[in-house]
C-alpha positions as CSV (number, residue, x, y, z in Angstrom):
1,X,16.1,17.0,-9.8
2,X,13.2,16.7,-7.4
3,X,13.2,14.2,-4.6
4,X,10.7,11.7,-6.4
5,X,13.1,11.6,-9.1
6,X,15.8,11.0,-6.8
7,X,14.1,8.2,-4.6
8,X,12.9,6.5,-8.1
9,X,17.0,6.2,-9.3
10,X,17.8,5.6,-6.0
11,X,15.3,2.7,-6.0
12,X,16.2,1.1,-9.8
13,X,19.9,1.3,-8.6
14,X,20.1,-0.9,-6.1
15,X,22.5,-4.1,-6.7
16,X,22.7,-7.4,-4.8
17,X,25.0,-6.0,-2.6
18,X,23.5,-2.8,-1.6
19,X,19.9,-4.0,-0.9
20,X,19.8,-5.1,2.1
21,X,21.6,-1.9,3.3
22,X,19.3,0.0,1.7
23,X,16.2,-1.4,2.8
24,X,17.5,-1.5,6.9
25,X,17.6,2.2,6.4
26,X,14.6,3.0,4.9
27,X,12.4,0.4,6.9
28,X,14.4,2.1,10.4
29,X,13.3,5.8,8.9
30,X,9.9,4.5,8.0
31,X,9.4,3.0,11.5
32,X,10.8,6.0,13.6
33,X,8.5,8.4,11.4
34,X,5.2,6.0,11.9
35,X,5.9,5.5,15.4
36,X,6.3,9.3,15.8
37,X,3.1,9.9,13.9
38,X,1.2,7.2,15.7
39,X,1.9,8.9,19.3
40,X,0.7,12.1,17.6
41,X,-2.5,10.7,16.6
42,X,-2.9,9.2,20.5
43,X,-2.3,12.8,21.6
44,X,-4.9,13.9,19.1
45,X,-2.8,15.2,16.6
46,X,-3.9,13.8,13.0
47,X,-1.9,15.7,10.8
48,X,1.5,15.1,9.9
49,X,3.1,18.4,8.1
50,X,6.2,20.6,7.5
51,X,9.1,20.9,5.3
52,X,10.3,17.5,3.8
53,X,14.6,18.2,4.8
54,X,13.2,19.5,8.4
55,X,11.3,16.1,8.9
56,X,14.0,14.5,7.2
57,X,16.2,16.0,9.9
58,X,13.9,15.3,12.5
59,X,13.8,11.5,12.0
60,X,17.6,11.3,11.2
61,X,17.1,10.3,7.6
62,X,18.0,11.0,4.3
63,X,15.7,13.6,2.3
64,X,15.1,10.7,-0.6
65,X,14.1,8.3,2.4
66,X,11.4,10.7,3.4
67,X,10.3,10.9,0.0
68,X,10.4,7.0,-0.2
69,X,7.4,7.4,2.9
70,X,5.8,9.8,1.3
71,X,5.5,7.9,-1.8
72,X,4.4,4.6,0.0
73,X,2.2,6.7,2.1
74,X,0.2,8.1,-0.6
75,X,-2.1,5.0,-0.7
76,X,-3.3,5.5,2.9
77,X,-4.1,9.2,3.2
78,X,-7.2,10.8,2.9
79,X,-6.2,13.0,0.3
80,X,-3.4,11.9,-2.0
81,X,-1.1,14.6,-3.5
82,X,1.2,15.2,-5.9
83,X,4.7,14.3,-5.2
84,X,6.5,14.3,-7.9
85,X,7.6,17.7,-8.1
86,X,8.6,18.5,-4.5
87,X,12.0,19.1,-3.0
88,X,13.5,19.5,0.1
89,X,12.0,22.6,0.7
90,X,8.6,21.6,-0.1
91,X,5.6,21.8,2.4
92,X,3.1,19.2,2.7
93,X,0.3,18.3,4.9
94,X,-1.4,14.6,5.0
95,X,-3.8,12.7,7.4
96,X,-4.0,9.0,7.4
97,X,-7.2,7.1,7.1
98,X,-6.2,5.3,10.3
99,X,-7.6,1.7,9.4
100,X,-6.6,1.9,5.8
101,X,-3.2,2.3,7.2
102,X,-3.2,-0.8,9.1
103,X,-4.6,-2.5,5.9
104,X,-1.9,-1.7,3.8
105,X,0.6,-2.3,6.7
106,X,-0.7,-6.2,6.9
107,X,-0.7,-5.9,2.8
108,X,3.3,-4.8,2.3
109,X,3.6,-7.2,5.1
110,X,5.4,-4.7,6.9
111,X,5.6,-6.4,10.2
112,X,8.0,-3.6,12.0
113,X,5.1,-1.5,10.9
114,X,1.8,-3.1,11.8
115,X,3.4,-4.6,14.7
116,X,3.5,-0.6,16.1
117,X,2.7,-1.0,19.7
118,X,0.3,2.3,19.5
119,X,-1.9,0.2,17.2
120,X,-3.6,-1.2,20.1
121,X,-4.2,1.6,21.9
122,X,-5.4,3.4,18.6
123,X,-7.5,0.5,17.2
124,X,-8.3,-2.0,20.2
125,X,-7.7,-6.0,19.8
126,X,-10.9,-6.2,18.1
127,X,-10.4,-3.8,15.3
128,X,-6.9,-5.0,14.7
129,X,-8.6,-8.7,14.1
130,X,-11.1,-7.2,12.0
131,X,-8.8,-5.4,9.8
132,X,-6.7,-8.8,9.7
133,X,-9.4,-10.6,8.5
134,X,-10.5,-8.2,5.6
135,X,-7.2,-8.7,4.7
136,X,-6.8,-12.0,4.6
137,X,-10.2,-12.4,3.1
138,X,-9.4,-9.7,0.4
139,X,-6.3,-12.2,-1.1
140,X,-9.0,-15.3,-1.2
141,X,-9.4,-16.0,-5.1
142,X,-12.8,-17.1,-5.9
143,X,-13.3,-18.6,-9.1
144,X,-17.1,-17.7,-10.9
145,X,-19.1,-20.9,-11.7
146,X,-19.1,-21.2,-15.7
147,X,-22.3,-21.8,-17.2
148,X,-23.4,-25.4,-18.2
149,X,-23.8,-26.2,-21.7
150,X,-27.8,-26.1,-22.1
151,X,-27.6,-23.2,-19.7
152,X,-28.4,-19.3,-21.2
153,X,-25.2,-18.0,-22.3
154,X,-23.9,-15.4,-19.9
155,X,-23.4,-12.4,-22.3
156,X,-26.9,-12.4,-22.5
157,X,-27.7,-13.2,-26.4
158,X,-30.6,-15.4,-25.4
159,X,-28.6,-18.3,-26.8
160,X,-27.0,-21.1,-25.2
161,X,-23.8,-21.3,-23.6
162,X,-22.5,-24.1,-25.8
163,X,-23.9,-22.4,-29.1
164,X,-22.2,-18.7,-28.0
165,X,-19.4,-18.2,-25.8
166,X,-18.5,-21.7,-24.9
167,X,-15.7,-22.5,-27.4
168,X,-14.3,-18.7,-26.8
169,X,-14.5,-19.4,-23.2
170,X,-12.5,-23.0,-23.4
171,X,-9.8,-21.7,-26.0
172,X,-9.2,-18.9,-23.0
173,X,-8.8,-21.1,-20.3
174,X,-6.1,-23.3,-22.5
175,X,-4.3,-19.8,-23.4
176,X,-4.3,-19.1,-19.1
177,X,-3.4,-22.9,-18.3
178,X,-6.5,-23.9,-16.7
């Protein structure tokens, strides 16, 4: 059974009593493994690679908690790869697009993540706000201004709105409960 396999069952298994153990130990892996990573890149190492079991050792966690970063990590890299089939003994390579990171971070709302002291040596204050606000700015839900009745209809027919698409378009809004 490969490692993906084993982290997916591992996931869909978890019972009301066993989640909270199991996310304390994957979020302390996940956190030792990005703060290791995170002093690399300050010391100009980018790449994080090796055998998943000798990282695994290396960051005192489980093989199927590696995977678990590995899987969540895929997102952020510059080059995703495939997971799915790799074992313990499986090498690997990856490089973190360094602000996506952050992103996703502030998106999992992962504070023991994007809270990372290194963050503001890596980024700076400034970037860190930046990032912040694309984020926040990326959740805002802006709703399109619909068409007035006498207006052309928007699917382009050279009709107007209220002789085309405006029915359609009101019996979808009751269907959504708007």
């Amino acid at each position: 059974m490969s490692l993906y396999s084993e982290w997916d069952k591992l996931i869909s298994n978890q019972t009301n009593e066993s989640i909270d153990d199991f996310w304390a130990e994957y979020c302390d892996g996940e956190q030792k493994i990005y703060s290791d990573y995170l002093d690399s890149f300050i010391a100009g190492e980018t790449v994080l690679s090796g055998k998943i079991g000798e990282l695994a050792e290396k960051y005192e966690v489980r093989p199927v908690i590696f995977m678990g970063f590995l899987a969540g990590a895929q997102q952020s890299v510059k080059e995703p790869f495939e997971i799915k089939d790799l074992d313990a003994d499986s090498e690997f390579s990856l490089e973190f697009d360094i602000e996506r990171l952050f992103f996703n971070m502030l998106k999992a709302d992962a504070q023991h993540l994007y809270g990372l002291e290194q963050w503001e040596q890596i980024l700076g204050e400034e970037k860190m706000k930046e990032i912040a606000r694309d984020y926040k700015r990326s959740k805002t839900v802006v709703k399109k201004k619909r068409p007035g009745r006498n207006d052309p209809c928007w699917c382009g027919s050279g009709k107007k709105y209220k002789h085309c698409h405006m029915r359609s378009d009101e019996e979808e809004d009751r269907r959504n409960g708007m």
